[in-house]
C-alpha positions as CSV (number, residue, x, y, z in Angstrom):
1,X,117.8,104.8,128.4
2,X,115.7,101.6,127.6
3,X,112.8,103.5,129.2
4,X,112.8,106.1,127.2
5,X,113.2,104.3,124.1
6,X,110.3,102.8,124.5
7,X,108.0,105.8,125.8
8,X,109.4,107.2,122.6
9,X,107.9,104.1,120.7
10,X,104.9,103.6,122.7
11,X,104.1,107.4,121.8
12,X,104.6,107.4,117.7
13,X,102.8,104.3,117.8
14,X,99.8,106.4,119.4
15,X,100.2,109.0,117.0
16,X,100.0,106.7,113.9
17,X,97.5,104.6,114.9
18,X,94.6,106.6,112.8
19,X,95.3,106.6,109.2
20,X,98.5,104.0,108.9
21,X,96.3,100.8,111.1
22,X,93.4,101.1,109.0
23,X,95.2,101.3,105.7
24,X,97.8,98.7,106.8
25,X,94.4,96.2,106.7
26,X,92.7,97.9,103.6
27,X,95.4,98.1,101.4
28,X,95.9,94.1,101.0
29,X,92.2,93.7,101.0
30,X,91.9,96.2,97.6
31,X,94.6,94.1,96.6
32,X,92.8,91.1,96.8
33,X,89.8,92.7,95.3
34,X,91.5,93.8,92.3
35,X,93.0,90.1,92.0
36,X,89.3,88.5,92.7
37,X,88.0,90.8,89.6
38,X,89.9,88.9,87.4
39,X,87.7,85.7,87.8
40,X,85.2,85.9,84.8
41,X,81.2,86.2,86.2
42,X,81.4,86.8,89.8
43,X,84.6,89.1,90.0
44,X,83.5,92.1,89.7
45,X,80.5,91.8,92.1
46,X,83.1,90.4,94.5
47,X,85.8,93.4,94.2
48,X,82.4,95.7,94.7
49,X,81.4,93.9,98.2
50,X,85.9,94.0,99.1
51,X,85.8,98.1,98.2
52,X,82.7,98.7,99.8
53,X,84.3,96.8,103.3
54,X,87.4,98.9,102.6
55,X,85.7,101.8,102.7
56,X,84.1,101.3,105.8
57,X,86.7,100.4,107.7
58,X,89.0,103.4,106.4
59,X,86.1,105.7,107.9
60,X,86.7,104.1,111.2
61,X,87.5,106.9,113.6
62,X,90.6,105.3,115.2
């Protein structure tokens, strides 16, 4: 029973991987950009760089 519980884990984590692991790390990054854009001068160029990363790495085919 313990060995199929985790076959049954092993295999949804599989399936999710995709979309879910690369917005698991991009969400708190846009977070943090939108937070950075506060700072008066250099925000917004900073929160431009942090999207543009975000980006990329949600078009990583995982």
């Amino acid at each position: 029973m313990k060995f199929i519980k985790l076959l049954l884990l092993l295999l949804l984590a599989v399936q999710l991987s995709g979309c879910v692991l690369t917005k698991v790390v991009t969400v708190p990054m846009r977070v943090g950009g939108a937070l950075i854009s506060i700072v008066p001068v250099v925000g917004n160029t900073a929160d431009d760089a942090v999207d543009k990363a975000a980006d990329t790495i949600d078009e990583i085919p995982i």
